[in-house]
MDAnalysis code that builds the backbone (N, CA, C; Angstrom):
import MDAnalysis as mda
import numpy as np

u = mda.Universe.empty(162, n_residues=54, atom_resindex=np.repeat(np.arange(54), 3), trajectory=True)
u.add_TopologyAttr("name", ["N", "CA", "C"] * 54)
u.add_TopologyAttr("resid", np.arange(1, 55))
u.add_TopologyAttr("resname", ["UNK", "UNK", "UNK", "UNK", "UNK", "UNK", "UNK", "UNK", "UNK", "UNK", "UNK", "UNK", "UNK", "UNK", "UNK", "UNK", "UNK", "UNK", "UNK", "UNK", "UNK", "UNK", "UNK", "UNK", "UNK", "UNK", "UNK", "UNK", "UNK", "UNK", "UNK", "UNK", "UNK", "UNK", "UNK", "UNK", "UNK", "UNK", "UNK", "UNK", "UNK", "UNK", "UNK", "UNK", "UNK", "UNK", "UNK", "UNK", "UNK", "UNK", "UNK", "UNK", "UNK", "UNK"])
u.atoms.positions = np.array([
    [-9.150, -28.650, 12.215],
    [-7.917, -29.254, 12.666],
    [-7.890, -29.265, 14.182],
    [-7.134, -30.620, 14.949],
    [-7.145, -30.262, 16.455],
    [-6.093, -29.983, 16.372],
    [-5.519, -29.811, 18.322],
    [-4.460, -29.105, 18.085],
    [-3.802, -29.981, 18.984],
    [-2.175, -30.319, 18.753],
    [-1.613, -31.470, 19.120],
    [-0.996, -31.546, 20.263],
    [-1.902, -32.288, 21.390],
    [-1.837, -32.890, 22.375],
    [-0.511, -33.079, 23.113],
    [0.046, -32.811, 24.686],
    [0.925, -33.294, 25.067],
    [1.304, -34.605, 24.911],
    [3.278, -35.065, 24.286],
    [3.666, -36.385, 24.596],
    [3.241, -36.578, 26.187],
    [2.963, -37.939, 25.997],
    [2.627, -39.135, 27.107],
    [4.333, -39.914, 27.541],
    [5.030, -40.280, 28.744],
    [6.150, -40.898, 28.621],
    [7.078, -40.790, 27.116],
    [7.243, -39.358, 26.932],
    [8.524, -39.380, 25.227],
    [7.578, -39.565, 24.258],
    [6.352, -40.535, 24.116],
    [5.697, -40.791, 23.226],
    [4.479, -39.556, 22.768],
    [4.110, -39.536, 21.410],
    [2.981, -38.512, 20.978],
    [1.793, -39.219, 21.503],
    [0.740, -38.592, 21.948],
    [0.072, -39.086, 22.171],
    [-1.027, -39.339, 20.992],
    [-1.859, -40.663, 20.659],
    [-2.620, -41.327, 19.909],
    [-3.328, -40.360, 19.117],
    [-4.037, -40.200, 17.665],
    [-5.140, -39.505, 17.429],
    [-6.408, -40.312, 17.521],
    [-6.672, -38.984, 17.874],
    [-8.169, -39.399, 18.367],
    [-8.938, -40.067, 17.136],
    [-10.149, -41.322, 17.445],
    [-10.578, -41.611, 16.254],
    [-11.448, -40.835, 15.260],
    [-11.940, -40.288, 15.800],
    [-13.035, -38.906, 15.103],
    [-11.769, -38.204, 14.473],
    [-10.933, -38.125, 14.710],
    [-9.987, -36.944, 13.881],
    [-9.216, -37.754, 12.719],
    [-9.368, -39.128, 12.617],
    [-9.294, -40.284, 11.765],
    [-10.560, -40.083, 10.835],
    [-11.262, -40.142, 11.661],
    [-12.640, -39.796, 10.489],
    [-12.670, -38.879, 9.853],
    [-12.486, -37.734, 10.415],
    [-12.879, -36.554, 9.679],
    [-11.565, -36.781, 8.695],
    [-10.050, -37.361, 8.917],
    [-9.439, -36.845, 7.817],
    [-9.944, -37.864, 6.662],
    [-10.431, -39.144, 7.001],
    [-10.907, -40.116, 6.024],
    [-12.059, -39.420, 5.307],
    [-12.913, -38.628, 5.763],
    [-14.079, -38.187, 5.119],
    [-13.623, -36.768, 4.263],
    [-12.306, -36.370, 4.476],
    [-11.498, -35.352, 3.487],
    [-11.575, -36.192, 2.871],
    [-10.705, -37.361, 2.204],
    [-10.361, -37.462, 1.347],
    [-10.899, -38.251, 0.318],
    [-11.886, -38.947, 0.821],
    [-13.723, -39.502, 0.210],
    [-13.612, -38.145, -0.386],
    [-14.568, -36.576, 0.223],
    [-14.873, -35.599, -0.575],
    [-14.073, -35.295, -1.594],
    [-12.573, -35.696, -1.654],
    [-12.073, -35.119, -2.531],
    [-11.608, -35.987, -3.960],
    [-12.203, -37.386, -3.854],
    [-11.493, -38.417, -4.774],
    [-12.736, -38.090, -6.199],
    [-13.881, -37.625, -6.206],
    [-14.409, -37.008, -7.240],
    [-13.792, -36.359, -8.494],
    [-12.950, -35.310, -7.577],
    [-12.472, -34.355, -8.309],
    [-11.268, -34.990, -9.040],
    [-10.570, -35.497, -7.829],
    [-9.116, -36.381, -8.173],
    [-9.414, -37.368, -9.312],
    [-10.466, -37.852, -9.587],
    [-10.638, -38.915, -10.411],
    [-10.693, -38.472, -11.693],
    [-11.851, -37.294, -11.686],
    [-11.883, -36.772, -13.302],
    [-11.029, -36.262, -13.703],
    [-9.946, -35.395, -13.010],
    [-8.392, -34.858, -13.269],
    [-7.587, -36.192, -13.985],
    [-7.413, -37.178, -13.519],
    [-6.712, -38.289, -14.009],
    [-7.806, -38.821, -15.138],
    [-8.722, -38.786, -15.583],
    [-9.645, -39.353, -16.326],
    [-9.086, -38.383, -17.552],
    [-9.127, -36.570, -17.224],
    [-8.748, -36.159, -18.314],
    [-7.726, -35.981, -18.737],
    [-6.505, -35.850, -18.016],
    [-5.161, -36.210, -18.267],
    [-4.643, -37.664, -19.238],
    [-5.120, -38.881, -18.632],
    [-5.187, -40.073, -19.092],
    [-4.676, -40.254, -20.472],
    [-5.838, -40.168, -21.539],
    [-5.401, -40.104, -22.337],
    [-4.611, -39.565, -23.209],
    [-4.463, -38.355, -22.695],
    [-2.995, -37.627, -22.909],
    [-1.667, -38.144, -23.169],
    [-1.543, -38.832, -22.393],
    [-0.287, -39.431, -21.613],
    [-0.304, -41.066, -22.299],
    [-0.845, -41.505, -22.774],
    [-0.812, -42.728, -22.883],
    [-0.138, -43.095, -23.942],
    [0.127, -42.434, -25.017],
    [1.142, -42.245, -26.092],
    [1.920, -42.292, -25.570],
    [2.281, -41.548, -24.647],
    [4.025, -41.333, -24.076],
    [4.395, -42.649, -23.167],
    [3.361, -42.997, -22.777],
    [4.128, -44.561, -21.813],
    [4.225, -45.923, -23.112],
    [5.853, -46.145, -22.380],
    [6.068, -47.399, -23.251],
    [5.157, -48.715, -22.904],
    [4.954, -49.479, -23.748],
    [4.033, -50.456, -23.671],
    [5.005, -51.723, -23.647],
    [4.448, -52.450, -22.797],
    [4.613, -53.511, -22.058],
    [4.416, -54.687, -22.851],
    [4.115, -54.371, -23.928],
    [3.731, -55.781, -24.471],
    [4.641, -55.848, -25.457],
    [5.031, -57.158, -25.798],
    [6.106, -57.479, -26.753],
    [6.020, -58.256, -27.892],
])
C-alpha cells in the first residue's frame, strides 16, 4: 500500500499509475478464486430465483 500524498490546491492528489496496476493485478489474482465460489454456490441458488420466462 502507498501512503496518501499531500492535497494539491483543496484537491487529492492523482494515484499514481503503478498503484493502478498493482491494485488491477489484485484483483486479476483474485477472480480465480471468486469464480469457483460463484460456480459452486450457483447452482444452489437457482431454484430459488424466479424465472423470467412466461
Amino acid at each position: 500500500m502507498s501512503v496518501t500524498a499531500p492535497s494539491t490546491n483543496g484537491r487529492p492528489q492523482r494515484k499514481q499509475l503503478a498503484d493502478q496496476f498493482d491494485r488491477l493485478d489484485t484483483i486479476i489474482d483474485a477472480l480465480p478464486q471468486a469464480v469457483a465460489g460463484a460456480c459452486r454456490t450457483a447452482p444452489g441458488r437457482s431454484s430459488a430465483m424466479p424465472s423470467s420466462r412466461s
